[in-house]
C-alpha positions as CSV (number, residue, x, y, z in Angstrom):
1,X,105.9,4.6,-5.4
2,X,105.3,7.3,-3.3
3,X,103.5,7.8,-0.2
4,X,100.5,10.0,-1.5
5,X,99.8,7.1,-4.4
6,X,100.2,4.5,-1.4
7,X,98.1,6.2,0.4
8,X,95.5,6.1,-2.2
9,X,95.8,2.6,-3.2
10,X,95.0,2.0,0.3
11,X,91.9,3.5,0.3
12,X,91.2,1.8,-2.9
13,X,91.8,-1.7,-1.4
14,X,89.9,-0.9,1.8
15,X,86.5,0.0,-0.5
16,X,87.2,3.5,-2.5
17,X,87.8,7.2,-1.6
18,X,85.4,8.6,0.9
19,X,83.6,10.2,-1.6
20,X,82.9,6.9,-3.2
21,X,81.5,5.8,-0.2
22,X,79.2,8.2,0.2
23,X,77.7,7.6,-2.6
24,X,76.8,4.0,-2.1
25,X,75.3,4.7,1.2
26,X,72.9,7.5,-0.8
27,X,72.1,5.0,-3.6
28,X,71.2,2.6,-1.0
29,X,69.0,4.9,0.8
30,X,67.3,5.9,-2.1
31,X,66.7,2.1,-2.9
32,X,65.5,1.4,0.7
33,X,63.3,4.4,0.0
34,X,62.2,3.6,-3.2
35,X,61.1,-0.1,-1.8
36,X,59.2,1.1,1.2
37,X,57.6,3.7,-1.0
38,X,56.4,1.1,-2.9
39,X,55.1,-1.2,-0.3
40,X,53.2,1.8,1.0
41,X,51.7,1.8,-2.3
42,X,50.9,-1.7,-1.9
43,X,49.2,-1.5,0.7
44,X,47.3,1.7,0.2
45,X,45.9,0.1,-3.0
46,X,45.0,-2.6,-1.2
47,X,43.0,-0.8,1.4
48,X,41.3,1.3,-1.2
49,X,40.2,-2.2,-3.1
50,X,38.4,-3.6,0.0
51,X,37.2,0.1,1.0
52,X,35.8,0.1,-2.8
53,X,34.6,-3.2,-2.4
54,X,32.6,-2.8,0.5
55,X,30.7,-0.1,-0.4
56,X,29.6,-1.6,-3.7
57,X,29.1,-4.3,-1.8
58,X,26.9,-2.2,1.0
59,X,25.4,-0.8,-2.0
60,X,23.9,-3.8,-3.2
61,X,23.0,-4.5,-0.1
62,X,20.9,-1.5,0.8
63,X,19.3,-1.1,-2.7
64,X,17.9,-4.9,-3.0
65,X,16.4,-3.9,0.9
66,X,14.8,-0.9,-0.4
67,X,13.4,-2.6,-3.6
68,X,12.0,-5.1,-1.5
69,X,11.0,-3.2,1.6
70,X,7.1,-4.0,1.0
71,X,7.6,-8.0,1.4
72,X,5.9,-9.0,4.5
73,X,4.7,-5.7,5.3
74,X,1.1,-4.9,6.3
75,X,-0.5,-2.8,4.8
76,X,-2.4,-0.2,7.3
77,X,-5.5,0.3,7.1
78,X,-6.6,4.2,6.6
79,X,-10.3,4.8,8.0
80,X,-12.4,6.7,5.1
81,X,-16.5,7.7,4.8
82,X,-18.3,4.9,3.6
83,X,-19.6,6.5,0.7
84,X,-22.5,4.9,-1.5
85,X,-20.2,2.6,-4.1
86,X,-21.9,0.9,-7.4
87,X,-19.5,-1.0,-9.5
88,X,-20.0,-0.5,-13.0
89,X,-17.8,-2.8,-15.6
90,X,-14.3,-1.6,-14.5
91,X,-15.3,1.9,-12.8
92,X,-16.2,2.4,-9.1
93,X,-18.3,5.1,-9.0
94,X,-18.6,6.7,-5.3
95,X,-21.5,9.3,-4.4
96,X,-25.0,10.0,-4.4
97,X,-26.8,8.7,-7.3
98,X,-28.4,12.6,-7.9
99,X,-25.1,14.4,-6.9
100,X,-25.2,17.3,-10.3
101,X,-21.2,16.9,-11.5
102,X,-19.8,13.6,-12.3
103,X,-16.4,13.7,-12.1
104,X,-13.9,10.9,-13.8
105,X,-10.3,10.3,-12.5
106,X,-8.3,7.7,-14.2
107,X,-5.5,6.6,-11.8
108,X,-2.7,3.8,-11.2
109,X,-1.9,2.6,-7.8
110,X,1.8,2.8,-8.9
111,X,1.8,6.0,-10.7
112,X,3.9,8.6,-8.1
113,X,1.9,11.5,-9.7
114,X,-1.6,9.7,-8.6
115,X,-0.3,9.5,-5.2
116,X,0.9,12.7,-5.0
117,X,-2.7,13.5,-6.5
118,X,-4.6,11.5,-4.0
119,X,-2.6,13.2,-1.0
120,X,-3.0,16.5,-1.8
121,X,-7.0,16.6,-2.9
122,X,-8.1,13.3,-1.2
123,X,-10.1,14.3,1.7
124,X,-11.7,17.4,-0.5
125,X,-12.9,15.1,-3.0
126,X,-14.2,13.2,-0.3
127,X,-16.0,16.4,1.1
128,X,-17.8,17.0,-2.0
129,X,-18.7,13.3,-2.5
130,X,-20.2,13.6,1.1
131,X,-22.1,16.8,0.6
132,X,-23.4,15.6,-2.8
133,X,-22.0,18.0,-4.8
134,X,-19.8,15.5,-7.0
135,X,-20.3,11.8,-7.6
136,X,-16.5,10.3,-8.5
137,X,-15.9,7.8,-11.3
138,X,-12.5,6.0,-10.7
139,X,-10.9,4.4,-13.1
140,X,-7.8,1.6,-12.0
141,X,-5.5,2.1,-14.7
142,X,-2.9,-0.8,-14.8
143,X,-0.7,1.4,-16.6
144,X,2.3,0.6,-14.9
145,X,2.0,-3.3,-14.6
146,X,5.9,-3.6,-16.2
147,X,6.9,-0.6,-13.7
148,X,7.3,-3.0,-10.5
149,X,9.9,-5.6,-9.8
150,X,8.4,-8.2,-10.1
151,X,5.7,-7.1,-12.4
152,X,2.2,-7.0,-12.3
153,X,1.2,-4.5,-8.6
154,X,-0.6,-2.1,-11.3
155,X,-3.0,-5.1,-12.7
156,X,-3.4,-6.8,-9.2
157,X,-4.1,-3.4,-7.5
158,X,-6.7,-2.4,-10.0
159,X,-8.0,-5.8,-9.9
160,X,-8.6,-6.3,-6.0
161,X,-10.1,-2.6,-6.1
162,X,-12.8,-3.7,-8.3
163,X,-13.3,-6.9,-6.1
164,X,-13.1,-4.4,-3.1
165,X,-15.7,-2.5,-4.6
166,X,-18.2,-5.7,-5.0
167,X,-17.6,-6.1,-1.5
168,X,-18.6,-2.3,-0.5
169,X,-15.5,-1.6,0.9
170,X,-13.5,0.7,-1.8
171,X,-13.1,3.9,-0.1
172,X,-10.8,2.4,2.8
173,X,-9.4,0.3,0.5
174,X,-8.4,2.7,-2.1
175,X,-7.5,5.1,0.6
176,X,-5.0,2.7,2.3
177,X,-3.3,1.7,-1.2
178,X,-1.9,5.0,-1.8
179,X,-1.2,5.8,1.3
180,X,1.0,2.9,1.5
181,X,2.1,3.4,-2.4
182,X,5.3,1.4,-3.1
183,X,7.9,3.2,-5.1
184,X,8.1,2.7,-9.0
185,X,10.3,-0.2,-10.0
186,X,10.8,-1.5,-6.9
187,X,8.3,-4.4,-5.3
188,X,4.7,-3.8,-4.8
189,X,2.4,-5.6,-3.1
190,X,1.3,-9.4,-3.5
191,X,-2.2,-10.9,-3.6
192,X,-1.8,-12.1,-0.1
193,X,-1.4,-9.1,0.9
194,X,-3.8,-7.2,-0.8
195,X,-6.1,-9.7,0.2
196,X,-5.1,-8.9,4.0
197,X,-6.1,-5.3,3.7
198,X,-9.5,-6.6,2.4
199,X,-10.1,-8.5,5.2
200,X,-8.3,-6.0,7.8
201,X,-10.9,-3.3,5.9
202,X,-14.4,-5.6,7.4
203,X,-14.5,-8.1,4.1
204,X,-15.5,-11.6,5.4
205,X,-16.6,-12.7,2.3
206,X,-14.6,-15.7,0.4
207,X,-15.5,-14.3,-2.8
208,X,-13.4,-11.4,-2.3
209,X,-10.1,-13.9,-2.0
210,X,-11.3,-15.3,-5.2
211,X,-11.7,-12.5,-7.0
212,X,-8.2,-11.1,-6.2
213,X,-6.5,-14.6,-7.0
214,X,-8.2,-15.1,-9.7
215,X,-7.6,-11.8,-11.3
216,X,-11.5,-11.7,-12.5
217,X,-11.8,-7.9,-13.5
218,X,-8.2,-8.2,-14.9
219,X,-9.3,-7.5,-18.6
220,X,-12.0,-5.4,-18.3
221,X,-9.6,-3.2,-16.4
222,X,-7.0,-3.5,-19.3
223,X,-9.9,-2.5,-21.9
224,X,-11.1,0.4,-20.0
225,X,-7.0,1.7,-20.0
226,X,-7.2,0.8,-24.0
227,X,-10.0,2.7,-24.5
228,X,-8.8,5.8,-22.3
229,X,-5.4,6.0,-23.5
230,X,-7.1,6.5,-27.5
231,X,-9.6,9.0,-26.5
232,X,-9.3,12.0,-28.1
233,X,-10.3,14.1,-25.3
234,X,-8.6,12.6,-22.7
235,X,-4.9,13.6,-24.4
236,X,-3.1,16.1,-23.2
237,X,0.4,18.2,-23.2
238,X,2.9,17.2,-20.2
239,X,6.7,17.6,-20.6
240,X,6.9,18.8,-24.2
241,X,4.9,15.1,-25.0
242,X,0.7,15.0,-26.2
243,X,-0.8,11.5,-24.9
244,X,-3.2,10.4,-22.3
245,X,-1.4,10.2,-18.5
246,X,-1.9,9.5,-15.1
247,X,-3.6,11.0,-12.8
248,X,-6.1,12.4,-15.5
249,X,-9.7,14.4,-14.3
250,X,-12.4,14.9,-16.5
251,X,-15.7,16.4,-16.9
252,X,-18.1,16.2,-19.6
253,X,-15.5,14.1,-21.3
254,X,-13.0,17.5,-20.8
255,X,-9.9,17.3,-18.9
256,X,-9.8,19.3,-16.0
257,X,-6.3,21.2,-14.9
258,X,-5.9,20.3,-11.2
259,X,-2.4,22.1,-10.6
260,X,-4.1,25.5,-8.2
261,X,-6.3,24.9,-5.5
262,X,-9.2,26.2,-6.9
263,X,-10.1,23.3,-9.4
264,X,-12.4,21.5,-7.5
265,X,-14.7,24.1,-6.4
266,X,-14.8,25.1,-10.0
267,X,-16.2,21.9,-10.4
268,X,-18.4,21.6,-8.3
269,X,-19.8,24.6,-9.0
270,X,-20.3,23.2,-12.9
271,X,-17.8,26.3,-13.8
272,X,-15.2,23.7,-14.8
């Protein structure tokens, strides 16, 4: 044998050529490499999994307080002229008896469009009720009594407006529910509640409790939506769709288009 193959079976015996070697260590790094790299994906996917499930989590959290931001709240009282109110069946109407234009406005205190309604020509309806130059029919639509979690605000709202109304307190009262409206689907407001902004509003009177409890103007509100919703001349066009809606002015038994700021003078002036 000679001394280069000696030589090589040397190397051999004490673990392989050096080129073997290097080899093995580089397969071993990659292996070490391959198994941190993995851990790191471990853990990454873990962190992502309790990042994910906190905010769904946070989610829940903050929508179910939002849906039921109204329970134990107070609803605040909004001061309003204490207009000349006859209840008649399941309208309110509000003005002088001899005012020349009767105006109709079917509403629900859960309808977003009502409030938005109610904000933005409130206080000039309530001008020309003062000066006498309208006398306002409202009509509580429960519409919307499916719309709140739980349901039943559209119904209860309409109702204790009526029983409001017997108690000559309706203007404050109506006032103060859409200025505290509660959003659409989510909770509204409870008896008790109502109730308290009755008695916050100057109503002493125990019927008044009853009358909201007991829901007593409940179906004659119901029959006066009925009837509205399959009068002829109370349907109109919104979004593409012909039907009877909410917030809905009449005159004469004609709607009245309230989207420019002229309407109600037009009304009042019997141009309308």
């Amino acid at each position: 044998m000679g001394g280069a193959e000696r030589s090589a079976r040397k190397r051999r015996q004490q673990g392989g050529t050096p080129g073997s070697k290097a080899q093995s260590k580089g397969a071993k790094a990659v292996a070490a490499a391959r198994s941190n790299g993995d851990r790191n994906k471990m853990i990454i996917g873990a962190i992502v999994v309790v990042l994910l499930a906190g905010a769904v989590i946070g989610g829940v959290i903050y929508t179910n307080s939002q849906k039921n931001k109204t329970e134990d709240q107070t609803i605040a009282l909004q001061t309003a002229t204490n207009h000349q109110v006859v209840r008649e069946g399941p309208v309110v109407v509000v003005g002088k008896p001899d005012a020349k234009v009767t105006v109709d406005i079917y509403e629900d205190f859960l309808c977003p469009g009502c409030g938005a309604f109610e904000k933005r020509n409130g206080e000039a309806i309530d001008k020309k009720v003062g000066e006498g130059a309208i006398k306002v029919r409202y009509h509580m639509m429960p519409m919307l009594s499916d719309a709140s979690d739980p349901p039943g605000y559209s119904a209860d709202s309409s109702n204790a407006a009526l029983c409001a109304a017997d108690a000559g307190q309706f203007p404050s009262f109506h006032k103060s529910l859409f200025a505290a409206q509660p959003e659409e689907g989510a909770r509204g407001y409870d008896k008790g509640q109502l109730i308290g902004l009755g008695k916050r509003a100057g109503i002493t009177d125990g019927a008044f409790e009853s009358c909201v409890n007991s829901g007593k103007y409940n179906q004659i509100a119901a029959e006066d939506f009925q009837k509205a919703s399959k009068a002829p001349e109370l349907q109109r066009e919104s979004s593409g769709r012909k039907g009877f809606f909410s917030p809905t002015v009449a005159v004469n038994n004609k709607v009245v288009e309230t989207g420019d700021s002229g309407w109600l003078d037009r009304v009042a002036s019997g141009a309308a």
